[in-house]
N, C-alpha and C positions, 0 to 999 in steps of 0.2 A: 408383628401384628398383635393389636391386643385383644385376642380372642384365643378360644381354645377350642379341642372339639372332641364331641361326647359320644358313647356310644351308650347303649343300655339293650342289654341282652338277659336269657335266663340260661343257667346250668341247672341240667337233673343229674339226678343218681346214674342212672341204665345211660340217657342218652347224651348226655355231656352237654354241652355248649349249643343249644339252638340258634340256627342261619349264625354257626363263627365265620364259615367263609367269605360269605356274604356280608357283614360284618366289617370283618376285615378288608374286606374289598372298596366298600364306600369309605373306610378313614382312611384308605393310601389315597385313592380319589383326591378327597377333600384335603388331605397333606399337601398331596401335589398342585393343587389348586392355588391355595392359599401358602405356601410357603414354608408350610411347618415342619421340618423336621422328628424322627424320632419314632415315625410311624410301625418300623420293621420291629421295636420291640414290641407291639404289642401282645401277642400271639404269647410270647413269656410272660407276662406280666399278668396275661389273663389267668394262666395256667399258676403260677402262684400265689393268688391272691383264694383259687381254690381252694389248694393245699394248706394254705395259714388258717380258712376258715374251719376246716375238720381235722387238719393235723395230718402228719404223714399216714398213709394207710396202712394196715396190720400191725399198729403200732398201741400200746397200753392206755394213750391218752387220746387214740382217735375216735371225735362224735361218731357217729350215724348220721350219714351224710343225709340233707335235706336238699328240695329246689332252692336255688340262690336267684335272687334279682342279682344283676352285678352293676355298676355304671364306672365306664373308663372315662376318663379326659385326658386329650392329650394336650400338653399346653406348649407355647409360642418357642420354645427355649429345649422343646425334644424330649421334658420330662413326662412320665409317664404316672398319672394315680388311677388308682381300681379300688370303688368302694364295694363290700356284697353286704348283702341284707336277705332276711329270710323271702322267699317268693310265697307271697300268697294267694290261689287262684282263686276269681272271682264265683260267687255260689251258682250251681247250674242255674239256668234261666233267666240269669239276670241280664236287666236292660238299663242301660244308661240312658239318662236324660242328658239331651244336647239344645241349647241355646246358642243364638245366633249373636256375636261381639258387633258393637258397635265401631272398635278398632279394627281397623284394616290393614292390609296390608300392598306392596307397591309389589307388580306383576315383575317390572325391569330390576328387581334387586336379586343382584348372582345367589348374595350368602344366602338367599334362604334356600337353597338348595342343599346346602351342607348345615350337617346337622353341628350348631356350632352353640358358645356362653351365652350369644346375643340374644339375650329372650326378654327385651323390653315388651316387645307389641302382646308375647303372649301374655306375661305375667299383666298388663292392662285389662285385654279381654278379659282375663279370669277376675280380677278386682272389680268388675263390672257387676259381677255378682255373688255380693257379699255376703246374703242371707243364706245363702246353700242351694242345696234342694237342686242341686246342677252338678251331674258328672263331667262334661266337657262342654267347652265352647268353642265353637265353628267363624274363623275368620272370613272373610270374602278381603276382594280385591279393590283396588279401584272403578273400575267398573260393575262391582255388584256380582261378580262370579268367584262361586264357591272356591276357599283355596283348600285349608285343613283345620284339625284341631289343635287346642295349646298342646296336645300330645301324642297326636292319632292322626292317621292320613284317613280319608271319607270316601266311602263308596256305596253303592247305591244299588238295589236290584229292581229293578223296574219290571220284573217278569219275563225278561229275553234268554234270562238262563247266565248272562255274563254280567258281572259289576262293572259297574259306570265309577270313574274315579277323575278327578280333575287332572289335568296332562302339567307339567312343567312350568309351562311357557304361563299358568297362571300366577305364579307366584307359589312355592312349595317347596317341603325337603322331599329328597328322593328315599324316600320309607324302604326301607328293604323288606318287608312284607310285603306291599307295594307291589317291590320288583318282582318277588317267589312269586305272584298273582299273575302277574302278565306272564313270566316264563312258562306258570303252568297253561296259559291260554282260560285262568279263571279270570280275568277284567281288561277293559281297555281303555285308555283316555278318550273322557266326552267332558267338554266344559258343563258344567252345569251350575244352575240358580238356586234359590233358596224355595222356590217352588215346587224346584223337581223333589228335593228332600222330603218333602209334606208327602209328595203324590205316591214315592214308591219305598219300601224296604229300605230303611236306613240301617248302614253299619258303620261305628268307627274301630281302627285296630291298629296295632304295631305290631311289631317283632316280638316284644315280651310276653302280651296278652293273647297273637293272636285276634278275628276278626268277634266284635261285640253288637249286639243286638241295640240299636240306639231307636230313642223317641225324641223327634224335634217337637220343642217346647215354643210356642212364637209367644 
């Protein structure tokens, strides 16, 4: 298959590797889905590409370890790359601006479930707006129901106390922040429109960042 698939996670200093298991859980998933081989190494691969970034510890030439963004892909062939880069968190308070793509996307397509290379529709949404002035953009469906962001799964607090986030079946990756959300009984799948976004507390977020304070921009 010519695809590959990604993971993007952060490592701290104190707490290692945020949602590894979880993580790792959705690329055997998606392995096994799609065919791909090579999944079992990950877990090493992660843990190495730590140690290359600051060097063995207690060692004459090791940094001061810092948060790392990391991004794995695993590709077609069971080979295994882990890029890291410094993590930088967003300044308190901040709020992204989200705009609505005029790209869409098809509710009946399995891949977009797994988090995979295939990122035509989003990198489109995003060239939609080229001026700036836009932190994410929010795909819909064939039918006009919310699916997610080029980077972030979408939830909503409407004042009930639990986040509203689009179910599967509309066309979506399975966000593993996402999943931490419904495990802890913080959100539950509700379809929703580009309406409901206007009316109530918008948030986008992943695994890396965590959930972000967003304003829909129409």
């Amino acid at each position: 298959m010519d695809l590959s698939l990604i993971e993007t996670l952060r490592w701290e200093p104190q707490a290692g590797f945020v949602r590894l298991e979880r993580h790792l859980a959705r690329l055997a998933r998606s392995a096994a889905a799609l065919g791909l081989p090579g999944a079992e190494g990950a877990r090493t691969a992660l843990t190495e590409a730590v140690d290359a970034a600051f060097g063995p510890a207690a060692t004459p030439s090791a940094t001061q370890p810092t948060p790392l963004r990391i991004r794995l892909e695993l590709f077609g062939n069971g080979r295994i790359e882990v890029k890291t880069a410094t993590f930088v968190p967003l300044a308190a308070g901040t709020v992204w601006t989200v705009r609505i793509a005029a790209t869409t996307l098809r509710s009946d397509d399995p891949l977009l479930r797994h988090k995979t290379s295939r990122r035509a529709a989003y990198e489109a949404a995003r060239a939609e707006f080229p001026a700036g002035g836009v932190d994410e953009v929010v795909l819909l469906n064939e039918r006009g129901e919310v699916c997610e962001g080029t980077i972030t799964s979408v939830f909503l607090d409407d004042g009930g106390g639990i986040l509203r986030t689009p179910p599967l079946a509309c066309g979506l990756l399975a966000g593993v922040l996402r999943e931490e959300l419904f495990e802890s009984g913080r959100a539950r799948e509700t379809v929703l429109h580009v309406d409901d976004l206007a009316a109530g507390r918008l948030f986008v977020g992943n695994s890396l960042r965590g959930l972000i304070p967003a304003r829909l921009s129409l």
